[in-house]
Chimera marker file (.cmm) of the C-alpha trace (Angstrom):
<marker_set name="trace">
<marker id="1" x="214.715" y="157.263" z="105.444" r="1" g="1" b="0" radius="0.5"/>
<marker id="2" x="216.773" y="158.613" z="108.107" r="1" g="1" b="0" radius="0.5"/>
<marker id="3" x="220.251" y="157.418" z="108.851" r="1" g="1" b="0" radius="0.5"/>
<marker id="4" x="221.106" y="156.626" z="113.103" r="1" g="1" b="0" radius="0.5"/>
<marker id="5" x="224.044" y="155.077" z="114.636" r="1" g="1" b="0" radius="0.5"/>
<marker id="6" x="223.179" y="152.301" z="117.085" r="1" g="1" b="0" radius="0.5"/>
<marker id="7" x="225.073" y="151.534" z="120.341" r="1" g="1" b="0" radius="0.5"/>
<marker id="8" x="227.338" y="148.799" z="118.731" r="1" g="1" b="0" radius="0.5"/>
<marker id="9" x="228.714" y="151.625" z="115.241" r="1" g="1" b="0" radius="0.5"/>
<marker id="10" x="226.491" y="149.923" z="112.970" r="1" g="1" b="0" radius="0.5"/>
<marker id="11" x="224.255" y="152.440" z="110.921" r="1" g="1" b="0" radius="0.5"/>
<marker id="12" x="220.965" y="151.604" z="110.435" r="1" g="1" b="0" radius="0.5"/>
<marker id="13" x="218.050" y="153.395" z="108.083" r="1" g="1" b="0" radius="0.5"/>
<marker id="14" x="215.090" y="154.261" z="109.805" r="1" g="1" b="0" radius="0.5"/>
<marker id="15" x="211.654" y="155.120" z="107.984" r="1" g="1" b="0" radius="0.5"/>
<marker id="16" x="211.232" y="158.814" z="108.990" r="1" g="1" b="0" radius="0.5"/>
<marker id="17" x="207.178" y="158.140" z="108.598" r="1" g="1" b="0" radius="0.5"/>
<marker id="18" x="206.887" y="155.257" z="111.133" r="1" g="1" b="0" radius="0.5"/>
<marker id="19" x="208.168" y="157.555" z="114.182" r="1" g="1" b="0" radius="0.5"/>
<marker id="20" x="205.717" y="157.690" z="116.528" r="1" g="1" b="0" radius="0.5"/>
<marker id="21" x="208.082" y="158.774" z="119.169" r="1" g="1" b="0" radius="0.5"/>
<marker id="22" x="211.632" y="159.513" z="120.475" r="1" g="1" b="0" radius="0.5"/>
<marker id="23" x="212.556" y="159.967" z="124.163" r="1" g="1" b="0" radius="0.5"/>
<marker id="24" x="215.925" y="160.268" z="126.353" r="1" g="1" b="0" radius="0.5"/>
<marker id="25" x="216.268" y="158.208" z="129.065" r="1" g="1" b="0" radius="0.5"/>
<marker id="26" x="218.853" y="158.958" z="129.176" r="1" g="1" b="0" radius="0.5"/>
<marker id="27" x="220.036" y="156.837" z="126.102" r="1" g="1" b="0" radius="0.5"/>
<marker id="28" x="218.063" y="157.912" z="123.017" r="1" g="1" b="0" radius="0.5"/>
<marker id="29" x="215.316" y="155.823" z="122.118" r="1" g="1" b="0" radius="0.5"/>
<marker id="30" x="212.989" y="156.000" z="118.951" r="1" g="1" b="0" radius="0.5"/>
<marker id="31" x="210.048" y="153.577" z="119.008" r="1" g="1" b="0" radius="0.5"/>
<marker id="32" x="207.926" y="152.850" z="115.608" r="1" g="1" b="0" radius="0.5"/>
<marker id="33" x="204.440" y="152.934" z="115.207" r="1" g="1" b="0" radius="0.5"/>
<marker id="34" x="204.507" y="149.121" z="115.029" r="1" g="1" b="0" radius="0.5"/>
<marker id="35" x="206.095" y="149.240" z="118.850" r="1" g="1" b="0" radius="0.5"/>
<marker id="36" x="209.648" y="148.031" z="118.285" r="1" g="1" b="0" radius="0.5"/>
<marker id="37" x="212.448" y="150.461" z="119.630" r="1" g="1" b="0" radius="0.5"/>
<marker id="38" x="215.952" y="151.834" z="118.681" r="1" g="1" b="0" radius="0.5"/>
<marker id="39" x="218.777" y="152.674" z="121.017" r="1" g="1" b="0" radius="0.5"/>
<marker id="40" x="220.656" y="155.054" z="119.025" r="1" g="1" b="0" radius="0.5"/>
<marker id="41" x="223.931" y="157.666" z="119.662" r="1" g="1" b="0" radius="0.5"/>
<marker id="42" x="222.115" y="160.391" z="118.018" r="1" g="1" b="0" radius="0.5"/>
<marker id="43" x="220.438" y="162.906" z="120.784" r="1" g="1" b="0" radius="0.5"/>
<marker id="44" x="216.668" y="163.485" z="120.693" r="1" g="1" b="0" radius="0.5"/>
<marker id="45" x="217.250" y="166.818" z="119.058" r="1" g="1" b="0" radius="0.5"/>
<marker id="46" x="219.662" y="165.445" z="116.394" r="1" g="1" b="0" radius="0.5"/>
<marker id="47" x="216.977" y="162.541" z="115.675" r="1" g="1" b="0" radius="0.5"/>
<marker id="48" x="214.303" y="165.633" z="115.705" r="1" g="1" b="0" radius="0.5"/>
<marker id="49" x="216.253" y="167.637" z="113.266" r="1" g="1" b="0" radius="0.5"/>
<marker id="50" x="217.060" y="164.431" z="110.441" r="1" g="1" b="0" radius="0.5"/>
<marker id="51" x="212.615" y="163.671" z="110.822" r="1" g="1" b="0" radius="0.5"/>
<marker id="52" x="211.409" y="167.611" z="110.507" r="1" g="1" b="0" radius="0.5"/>
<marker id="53" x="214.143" y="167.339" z="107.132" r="1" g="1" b="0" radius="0.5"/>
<marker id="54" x="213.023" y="164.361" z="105.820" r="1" g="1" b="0" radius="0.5"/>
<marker id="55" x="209.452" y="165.424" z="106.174" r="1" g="1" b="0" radius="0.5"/>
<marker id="56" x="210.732" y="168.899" z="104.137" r="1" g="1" b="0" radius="0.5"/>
<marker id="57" x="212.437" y="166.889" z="101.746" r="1" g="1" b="0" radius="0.5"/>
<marker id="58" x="209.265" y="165.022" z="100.707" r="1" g="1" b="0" radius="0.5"/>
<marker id="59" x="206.621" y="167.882" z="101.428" r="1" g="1" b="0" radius="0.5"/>
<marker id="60" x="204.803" y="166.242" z="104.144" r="1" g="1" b="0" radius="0.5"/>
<marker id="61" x="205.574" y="169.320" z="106.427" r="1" g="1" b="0" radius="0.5"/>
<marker id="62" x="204.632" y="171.937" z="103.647" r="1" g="1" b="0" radius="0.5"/>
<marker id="63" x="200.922" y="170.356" z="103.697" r="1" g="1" b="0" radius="0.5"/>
<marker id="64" x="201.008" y="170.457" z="107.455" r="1" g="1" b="0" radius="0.5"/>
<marker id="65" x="201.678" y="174.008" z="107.507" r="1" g="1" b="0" radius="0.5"/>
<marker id="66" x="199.487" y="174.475" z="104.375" r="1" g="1" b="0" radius="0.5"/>
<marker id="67" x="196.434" y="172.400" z="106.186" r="1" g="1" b="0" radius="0.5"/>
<marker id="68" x="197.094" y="174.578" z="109.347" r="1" g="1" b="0" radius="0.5"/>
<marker id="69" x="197.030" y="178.106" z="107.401" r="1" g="1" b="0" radius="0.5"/>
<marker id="70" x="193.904" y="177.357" z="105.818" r="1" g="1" b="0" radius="0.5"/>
<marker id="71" x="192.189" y="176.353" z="109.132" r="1" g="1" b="0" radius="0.5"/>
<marker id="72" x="193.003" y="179.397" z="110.780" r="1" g="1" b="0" radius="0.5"/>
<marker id="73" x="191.519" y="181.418" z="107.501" r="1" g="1" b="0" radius="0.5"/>
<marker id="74" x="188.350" y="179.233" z="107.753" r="1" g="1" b="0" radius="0.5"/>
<marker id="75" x="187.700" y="180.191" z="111.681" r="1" g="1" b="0" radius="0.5"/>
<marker id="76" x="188.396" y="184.254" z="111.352" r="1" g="1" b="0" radius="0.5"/>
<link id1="1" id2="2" r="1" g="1" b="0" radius="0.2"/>
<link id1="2" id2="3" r="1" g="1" b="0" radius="0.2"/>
<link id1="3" id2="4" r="1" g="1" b="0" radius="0.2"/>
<link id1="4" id2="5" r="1" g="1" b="0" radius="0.2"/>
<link id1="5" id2="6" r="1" g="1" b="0" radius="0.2"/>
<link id1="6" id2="7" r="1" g="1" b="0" radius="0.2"/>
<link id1="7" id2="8" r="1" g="1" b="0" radius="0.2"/>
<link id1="8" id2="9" r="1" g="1" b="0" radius="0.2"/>
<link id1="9" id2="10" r="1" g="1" b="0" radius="0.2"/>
<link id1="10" id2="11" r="1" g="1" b="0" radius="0.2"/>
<link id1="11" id2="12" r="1" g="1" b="0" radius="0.2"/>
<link id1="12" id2="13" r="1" g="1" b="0" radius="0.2"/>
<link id1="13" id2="14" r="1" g="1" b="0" radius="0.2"/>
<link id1="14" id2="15" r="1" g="1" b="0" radius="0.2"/>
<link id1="15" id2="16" r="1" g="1" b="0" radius="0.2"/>
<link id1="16" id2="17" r="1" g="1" b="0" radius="0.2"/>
<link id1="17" id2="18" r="1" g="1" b="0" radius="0.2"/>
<link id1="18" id2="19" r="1" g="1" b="0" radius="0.2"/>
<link id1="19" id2="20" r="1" g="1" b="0" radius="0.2"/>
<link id1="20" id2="21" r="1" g="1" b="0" radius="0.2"/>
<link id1="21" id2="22" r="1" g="1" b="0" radius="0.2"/>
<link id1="22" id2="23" r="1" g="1" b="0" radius="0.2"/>
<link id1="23" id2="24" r="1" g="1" b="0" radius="0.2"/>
<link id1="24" id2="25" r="1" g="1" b="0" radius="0.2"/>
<link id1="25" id2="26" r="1" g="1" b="0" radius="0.2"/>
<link id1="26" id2="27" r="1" g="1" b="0" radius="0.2"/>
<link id1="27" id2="28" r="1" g="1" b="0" radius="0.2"/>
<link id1="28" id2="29" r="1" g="1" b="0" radius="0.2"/>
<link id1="29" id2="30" r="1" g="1" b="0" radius="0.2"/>
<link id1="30" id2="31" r="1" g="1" b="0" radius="0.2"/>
<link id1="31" id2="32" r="1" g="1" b="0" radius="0.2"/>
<link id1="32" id2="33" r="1" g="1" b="0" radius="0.2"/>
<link id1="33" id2="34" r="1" g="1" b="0" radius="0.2"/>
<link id1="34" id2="35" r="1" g="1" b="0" radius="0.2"/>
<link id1="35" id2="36" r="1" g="1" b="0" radius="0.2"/>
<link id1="36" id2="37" r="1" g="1" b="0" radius="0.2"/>
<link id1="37" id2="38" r="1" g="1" b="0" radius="0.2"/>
<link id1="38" id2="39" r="1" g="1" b="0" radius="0.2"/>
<link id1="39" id2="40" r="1" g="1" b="0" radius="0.2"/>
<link id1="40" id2="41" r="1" g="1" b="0" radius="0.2"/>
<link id1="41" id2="42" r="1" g="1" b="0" radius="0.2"/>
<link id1="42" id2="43" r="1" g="1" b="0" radius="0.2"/>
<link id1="43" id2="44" r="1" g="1" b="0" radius="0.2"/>
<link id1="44" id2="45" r="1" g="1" b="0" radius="0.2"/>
<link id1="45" id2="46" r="1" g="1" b="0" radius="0.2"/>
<link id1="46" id2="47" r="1" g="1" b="0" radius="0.2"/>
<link id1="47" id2="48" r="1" g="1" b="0" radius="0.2"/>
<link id1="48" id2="49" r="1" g="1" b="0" radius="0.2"/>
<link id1="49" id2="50" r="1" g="1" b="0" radius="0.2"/>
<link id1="50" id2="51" r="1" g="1" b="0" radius="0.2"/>
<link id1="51" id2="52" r="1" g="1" b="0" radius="0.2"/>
<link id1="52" id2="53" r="1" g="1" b="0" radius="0.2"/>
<link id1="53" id2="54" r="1" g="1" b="0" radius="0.2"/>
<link id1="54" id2="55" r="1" g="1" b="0" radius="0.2"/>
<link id1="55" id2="56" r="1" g="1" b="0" radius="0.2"/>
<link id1="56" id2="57" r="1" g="1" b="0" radius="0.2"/>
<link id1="57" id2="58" r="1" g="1" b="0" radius="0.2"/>
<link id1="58" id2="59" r="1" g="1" b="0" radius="0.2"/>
<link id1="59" id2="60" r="1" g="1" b="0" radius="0.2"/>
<link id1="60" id2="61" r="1" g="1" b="0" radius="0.2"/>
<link id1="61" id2="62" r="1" g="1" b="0" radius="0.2"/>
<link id1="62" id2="63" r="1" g="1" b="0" radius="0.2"/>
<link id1="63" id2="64" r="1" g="1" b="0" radius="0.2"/>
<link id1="64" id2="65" r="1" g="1" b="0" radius="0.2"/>
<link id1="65" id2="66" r="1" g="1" b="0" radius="0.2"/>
<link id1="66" id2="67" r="1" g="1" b="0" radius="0.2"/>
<link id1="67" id2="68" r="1" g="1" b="0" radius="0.2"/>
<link id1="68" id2="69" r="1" g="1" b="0" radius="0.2"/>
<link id1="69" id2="70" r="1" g="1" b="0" radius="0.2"/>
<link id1="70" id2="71" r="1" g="1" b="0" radius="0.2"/>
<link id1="71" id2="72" r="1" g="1" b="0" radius="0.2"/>
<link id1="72" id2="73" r="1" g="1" b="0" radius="0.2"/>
<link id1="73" id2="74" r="1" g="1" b="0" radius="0.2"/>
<link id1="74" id2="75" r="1" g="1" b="0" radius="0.2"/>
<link id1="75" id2="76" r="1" g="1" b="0" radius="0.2"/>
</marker_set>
């Protein structure tokens, strides 16, 4: 879970895994996989950063980058 700050303070916990994707427009916006949306304080890169960490945290982007080196070995 990743924390965010919505427009009215309040903090709210976000599941870093249902992110299907963040925009500015220019207020930050996150929508969820399941289509509902977040107006948060945090800029796109900030909300970026807390997902890649979370992601490191649980090893979901070491099997990414795992996955990715061993289909570049496979093709050479």
């Amino acid at each position: 879970m990743i924390p965010v700050t919505k427009f009215n303070r309040s903090t709210v916990y976000v599941n870093a895994t249902l992110v299907e994707q963040v925009e500015s427009t220019p207020d930050t916006v996150i929508t969820l996989v399941n289509g509902k949306k977040l107006i948060v304080r945090e800029t796109v890169e900030e909300v970026l950063k807390m997902v890649e960490g979370y992601y490191r945290r649980v090893g979901l982007l070491a099997v990414q980058v795992q996955q990715n080196a061993e289909e570049t070995d496979v093709s050479e």
